[in-house]
C-alpha positions in Angstrom: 0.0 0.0 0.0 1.5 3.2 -0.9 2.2 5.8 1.6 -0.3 8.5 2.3 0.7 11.9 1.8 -1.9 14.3 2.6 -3.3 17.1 0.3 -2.1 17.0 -3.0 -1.3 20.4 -4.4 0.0 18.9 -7.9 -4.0 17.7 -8.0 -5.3 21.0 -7.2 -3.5 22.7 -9.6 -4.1 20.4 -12.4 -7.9 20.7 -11.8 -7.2 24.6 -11.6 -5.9 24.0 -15.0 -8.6 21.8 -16.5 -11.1 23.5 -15.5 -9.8 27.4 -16.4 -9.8 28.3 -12.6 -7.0 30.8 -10.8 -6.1 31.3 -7.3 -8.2 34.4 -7.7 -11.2 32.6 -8.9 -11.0 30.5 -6.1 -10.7 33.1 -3.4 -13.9 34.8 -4.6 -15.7 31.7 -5.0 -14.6 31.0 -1.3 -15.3 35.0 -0.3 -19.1 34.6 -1.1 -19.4 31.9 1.8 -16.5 33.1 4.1 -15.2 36.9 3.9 -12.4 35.7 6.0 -10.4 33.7 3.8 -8.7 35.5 1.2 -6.3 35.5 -1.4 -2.6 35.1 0.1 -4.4 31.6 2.0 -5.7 30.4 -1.3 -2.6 30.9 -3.0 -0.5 29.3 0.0 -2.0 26.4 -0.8 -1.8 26.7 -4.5 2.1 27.3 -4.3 2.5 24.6 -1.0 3.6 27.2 1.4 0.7 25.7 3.3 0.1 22.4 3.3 -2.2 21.9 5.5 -5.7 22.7 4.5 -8.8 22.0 7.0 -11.7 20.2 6.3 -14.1 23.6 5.7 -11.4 25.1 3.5 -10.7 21.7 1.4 -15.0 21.3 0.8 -15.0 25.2 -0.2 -12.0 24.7 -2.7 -13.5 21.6 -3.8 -16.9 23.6 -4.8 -15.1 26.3 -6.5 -13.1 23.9 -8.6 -15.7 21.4 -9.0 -13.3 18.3 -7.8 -13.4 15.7 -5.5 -12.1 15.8 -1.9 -10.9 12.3 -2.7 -8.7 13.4 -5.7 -7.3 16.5 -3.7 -6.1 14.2 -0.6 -5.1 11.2 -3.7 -7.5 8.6 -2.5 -8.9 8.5 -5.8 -7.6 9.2 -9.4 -11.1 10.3 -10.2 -11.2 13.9 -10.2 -14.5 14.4 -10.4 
């Protein structure tokens, strides 16, 4: 069994990619539901300055991307 390694950034920004999303689009996306996360955490994330992302932020960047929580933490190779 391969070794679990968390959030998977590479994911994310291949599904940014696919699906024509930026960092930007993703913070205002987020913004409508939650004023208090903003860009510089969004791109954090993007870039893996932070790479640990919470269970409210991963469902919230999951919805703006329109991508599975599995595919973001590699469960699943299914992105959608």
């Amino acid at each position: 069994m391969e070794e679990y390694k968390g959030f998977r950034a590479d994911r994310l920004k291949k599904a940014m990619e696919e699906n024509g999303v930026t960092a930007e689009d993703i913070a205002n996306t987020i913004a409508q539901v939650d004023r208090h996360i903003g860009i510089e955490c969004v791109k954090d994330i993007v870039t893996e300055r932070n790479p640990y992302v919470s269970l409210y932020i991963l469902c919230l960047i999951c919805k703006a991307v329109n991508v599975s929580a599995d595919y973001l933490l590699g469960l699943s190779d299914e992105m959608y």
